[in-house]
C-alpha positions in Angstrom: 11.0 27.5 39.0 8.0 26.1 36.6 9.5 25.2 33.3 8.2 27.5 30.4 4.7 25.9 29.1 5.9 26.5 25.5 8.2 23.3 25.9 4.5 21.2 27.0 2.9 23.0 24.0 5.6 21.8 21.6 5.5 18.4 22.9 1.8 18.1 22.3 2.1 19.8 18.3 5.4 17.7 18.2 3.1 14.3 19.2 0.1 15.3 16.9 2.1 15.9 14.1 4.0 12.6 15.0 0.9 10.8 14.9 -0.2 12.6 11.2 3.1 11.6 9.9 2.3 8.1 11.2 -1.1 7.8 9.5 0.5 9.0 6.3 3.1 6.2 5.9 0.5 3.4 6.8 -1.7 5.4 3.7 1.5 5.4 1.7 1.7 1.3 2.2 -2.1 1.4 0.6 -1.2 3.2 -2.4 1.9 0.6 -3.1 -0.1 -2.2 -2.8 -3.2 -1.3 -4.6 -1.0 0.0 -7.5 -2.4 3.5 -7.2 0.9 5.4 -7.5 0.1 6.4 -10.9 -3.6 6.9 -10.7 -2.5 11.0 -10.7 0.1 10.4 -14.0 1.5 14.5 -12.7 1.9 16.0 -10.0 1.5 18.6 -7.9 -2.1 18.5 -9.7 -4.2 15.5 -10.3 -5.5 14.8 -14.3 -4.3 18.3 -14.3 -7.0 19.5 -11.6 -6.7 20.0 -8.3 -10.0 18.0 -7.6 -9.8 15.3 -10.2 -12.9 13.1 -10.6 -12.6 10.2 -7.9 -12.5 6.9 -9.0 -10.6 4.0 -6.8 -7.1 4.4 -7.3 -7.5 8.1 -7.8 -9.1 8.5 -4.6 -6.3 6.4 -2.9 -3.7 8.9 -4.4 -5.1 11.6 -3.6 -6.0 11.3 -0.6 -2.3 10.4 0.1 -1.4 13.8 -1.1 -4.1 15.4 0.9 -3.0 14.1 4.2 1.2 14.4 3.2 0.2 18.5 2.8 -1.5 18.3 6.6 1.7 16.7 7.4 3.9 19.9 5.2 1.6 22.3 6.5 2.2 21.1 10.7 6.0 20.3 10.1 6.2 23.8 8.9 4.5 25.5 11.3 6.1 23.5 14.0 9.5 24.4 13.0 8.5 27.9 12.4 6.9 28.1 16.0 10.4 26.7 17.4 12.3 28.9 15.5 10.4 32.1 16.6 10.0 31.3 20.1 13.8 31.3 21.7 13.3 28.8 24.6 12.6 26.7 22.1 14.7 27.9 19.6 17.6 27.1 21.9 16.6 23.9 22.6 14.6 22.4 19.7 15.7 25.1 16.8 18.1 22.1 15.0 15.4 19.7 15.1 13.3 22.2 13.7 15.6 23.1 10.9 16.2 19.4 10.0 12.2 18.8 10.0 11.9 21.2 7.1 15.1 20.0 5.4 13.7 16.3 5.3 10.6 17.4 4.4 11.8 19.3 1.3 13.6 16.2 0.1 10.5 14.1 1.0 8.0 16.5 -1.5 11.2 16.3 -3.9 10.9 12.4 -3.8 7.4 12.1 -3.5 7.4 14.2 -7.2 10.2 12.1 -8.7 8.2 8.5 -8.0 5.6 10.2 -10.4 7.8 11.7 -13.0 9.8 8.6 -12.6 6.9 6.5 -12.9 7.7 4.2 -9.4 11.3 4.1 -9.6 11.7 1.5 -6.7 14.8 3.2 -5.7 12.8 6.3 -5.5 10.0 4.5 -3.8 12.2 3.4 -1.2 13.9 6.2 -0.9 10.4 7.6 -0.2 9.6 5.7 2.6 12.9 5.8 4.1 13.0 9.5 4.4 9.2 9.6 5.4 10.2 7.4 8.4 13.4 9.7 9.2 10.8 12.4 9.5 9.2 10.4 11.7 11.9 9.5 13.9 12.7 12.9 14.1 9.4 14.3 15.3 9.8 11.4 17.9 13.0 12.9 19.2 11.1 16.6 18.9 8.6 15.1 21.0 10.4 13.8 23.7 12.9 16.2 24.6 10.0 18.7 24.6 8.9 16.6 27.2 12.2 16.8 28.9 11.9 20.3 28.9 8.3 20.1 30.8 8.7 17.6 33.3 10.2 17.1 36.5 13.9 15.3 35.7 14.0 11.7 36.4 16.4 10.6 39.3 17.2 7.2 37.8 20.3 6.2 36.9 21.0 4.4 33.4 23.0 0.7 34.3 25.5 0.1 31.8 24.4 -1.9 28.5 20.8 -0.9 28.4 21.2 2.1 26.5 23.0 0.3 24.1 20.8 -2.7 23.6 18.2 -0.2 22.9 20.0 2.1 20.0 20.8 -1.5 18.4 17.3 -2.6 18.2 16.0 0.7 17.3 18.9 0.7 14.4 17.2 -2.4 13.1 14.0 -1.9 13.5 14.8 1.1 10.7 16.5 -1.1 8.4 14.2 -3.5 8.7 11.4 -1.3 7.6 13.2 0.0 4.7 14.5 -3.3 3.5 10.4 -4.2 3.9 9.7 -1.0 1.5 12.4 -2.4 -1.0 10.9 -5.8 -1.3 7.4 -4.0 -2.0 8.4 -1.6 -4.7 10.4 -4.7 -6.2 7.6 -7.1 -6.1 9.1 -9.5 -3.9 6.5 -9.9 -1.3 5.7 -13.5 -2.8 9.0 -14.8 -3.7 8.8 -17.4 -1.2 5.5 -19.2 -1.6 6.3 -20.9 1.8 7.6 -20.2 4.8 10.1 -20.9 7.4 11.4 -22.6 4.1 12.0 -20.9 0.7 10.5 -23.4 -2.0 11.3 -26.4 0.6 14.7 -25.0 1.3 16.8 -23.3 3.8 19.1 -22.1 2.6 17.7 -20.9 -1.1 20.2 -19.0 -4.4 20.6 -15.7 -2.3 20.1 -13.8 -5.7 16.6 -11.5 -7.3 13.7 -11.8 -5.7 14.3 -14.5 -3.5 17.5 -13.5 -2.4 15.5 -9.9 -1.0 12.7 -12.0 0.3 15.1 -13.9 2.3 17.5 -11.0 3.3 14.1 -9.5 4.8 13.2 -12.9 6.8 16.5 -12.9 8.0 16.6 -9.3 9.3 13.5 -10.0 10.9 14.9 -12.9 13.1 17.6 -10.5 14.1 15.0 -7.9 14.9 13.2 -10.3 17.3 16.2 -11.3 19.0 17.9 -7.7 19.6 13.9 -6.7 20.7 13.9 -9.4 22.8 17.6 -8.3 24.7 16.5 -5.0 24.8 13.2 -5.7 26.7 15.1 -8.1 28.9 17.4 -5.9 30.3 14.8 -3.0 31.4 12.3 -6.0 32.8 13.1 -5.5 36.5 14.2 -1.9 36.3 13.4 0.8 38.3 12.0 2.9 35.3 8.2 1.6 35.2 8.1 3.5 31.7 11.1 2.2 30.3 9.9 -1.4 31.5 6.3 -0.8 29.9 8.5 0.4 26.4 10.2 -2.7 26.6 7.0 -5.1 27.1 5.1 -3.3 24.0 8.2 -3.1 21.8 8.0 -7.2 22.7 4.5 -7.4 21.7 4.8 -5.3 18.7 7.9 -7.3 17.3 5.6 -10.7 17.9 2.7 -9.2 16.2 5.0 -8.2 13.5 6.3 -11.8 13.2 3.0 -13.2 12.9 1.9 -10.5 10.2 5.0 -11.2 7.9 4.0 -15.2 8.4 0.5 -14.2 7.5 1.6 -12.1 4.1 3.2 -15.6 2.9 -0.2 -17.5 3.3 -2.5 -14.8 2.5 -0.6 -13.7 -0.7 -0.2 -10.0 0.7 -3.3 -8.3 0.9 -3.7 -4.6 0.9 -5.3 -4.5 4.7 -2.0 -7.2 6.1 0.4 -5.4 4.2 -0.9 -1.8 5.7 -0.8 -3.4 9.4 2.3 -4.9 8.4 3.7 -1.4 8.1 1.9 0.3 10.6 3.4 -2.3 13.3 6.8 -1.5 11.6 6.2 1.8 12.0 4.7 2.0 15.6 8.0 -0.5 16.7 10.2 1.9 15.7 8.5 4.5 17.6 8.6 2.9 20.6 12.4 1.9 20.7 13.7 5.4 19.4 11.5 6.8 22.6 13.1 4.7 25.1 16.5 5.1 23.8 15.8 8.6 24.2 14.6 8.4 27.8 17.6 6.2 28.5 20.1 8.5 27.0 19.1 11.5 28.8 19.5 9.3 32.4 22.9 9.8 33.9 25.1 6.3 33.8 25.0 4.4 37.1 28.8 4.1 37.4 29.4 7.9 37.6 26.3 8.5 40.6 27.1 8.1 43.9 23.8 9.6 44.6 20.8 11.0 43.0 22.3 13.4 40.0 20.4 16.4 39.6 19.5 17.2 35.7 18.8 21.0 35.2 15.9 22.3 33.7 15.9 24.6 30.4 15.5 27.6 32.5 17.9 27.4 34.9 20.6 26.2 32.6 19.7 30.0 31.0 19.4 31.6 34.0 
């Protein structure tokens, strides 16, 4: 039997919305680094109008908002669709309910970093929530898609599966440890790089010691991309080996990008690619994981292992 088209309609809202939410952290990054935060001094109004008069770092602000309610206004009807349709609800109706619960803590954060005038824990809290929204619309999407395609006959080999949840656990931190160096000004701590100052091994403490706590991670991101790539390059799974080539090309790109922030002093359009590259990484890795996590393991197939569609599981 067909599976139901509701499940290839959710995956395409889930995708959309995925991408909006995308857009809207890489915007976020812009409004950081061109100190706009507090261009709108309350919120939810602007200069206490809904339209304020647009000047630069108004503009930039507001904008932000304007996109992060597209992004309110799809998560909630997303999860409301979900919820109201029951092969989806039976399916997807958790990830719905934890889109709106992340959500409501993301517009309560996004109001504090004004009313707390850029707390940098709020800041990062910010960003860290806005990416588990992210993530989660990820996951949305791509069991959607589970739902609405033929079931892969693959098997997972042992290790892979693992390899991949590391680096996608990294790639997470990584970002978030990024968004704590920006809100506390430590972009430029290091004036140099490999070295800090002309040393390797610099006073771990303040600035520096975040600077290089963020360099570090980042050399462990490479090398746990690198392992994870690796071990789907002469797999079966000709999506799973394209995941891992552009998860290898992303982490590369991101490399050279944090290189370039040290000798460019950080500006706004590196810093915003910076993010976005972050961003799109993590992406990437959370999807395979996915992929691989829904594959049967090797050791337990003798044969081809039939997965059951949504329907007939209820049937």
């Amino acid at each position: 039997m067909p599976a139901s088209p509701s499940f290839r309609s959710a995956s395409r809202l889930g995708l959309a919305t995925a991408f909006l939410t995308f857009c809207l952290i890489v915007i976020g990054s812009v409004v950081r680094t061109t100190g706009s935060g507090l261009a709108c001094p309350d919120w939810p109004l602007c200069q206490g109008r809904l339209i304020p008069r647009f000047e630069f770092h108004v503009l930039i602000e507001w904008f932000h908002r304007l996109v992060a309610l597209l992004v309110s206004l799809s998560i909630v009807s997303l999860a409301a669709w979900t919820l109201a349709t029951s092969a989806l609800r039976r399916r997807l109706g958790g990830l719905g309910v934890l889109l709106v619960c992340l959500l409501a803590a993301q517009v309560l954060l996004g109001a504090l970093t004004v009313w707390k005038l850029l707390d940098p824990s709020v800041v990062s809290g910010h960003l860290g929530v806005a990416l588990l929204i992210f993530g989660t619309l990820v996951t949305y999407t791509r069991r959607a898609r589970e739902m609405s395609v033929e079931p892969a006959r693959a098997t997972r080999p042992a290790g892979r599966l693992a390899a991949f949840a590391a680096a996608t656990t990294l790639t997470y931190l990584q970002a978030l440890l990024g968004g704590v160096v920006s809100s506390r000004h430590a972009g430029l701590a290091c004036p140099d790089w490999p070295t800090c100052f002309g040393e390797w091994l610099p006073p771990l403490s303040g600035p520096v010691g975040l600077q290089m706590a963020h360099r570090l991670g980042g050399y462990l991101l490479t090398a746990a991309v690198l392992v994870a790539a690796a071990s789907v390059r002469n797999g079966p799974d000709r999506p799973l080996r394209r995941a891992g080539t552009t998860a290898l090309v992303l982490v590369v790109a991101q490399v050279i990008f944090g290189v370039s922030n040290v000798y460019l002093r950080t500006p706004v359009w590196l810093s915003a690619l910076h993010l976005a590259t972050a961003t799109a990484l993590l992406g990437v890795l959370l999807d395979a994981t996915l992929r691989l996590a829904a594959l049967p393991r090797a050791a337990a197939a003798a044969g081809p292992v039939p997965v059951l569609r949504a329907n007939q599981v209820a049937s």
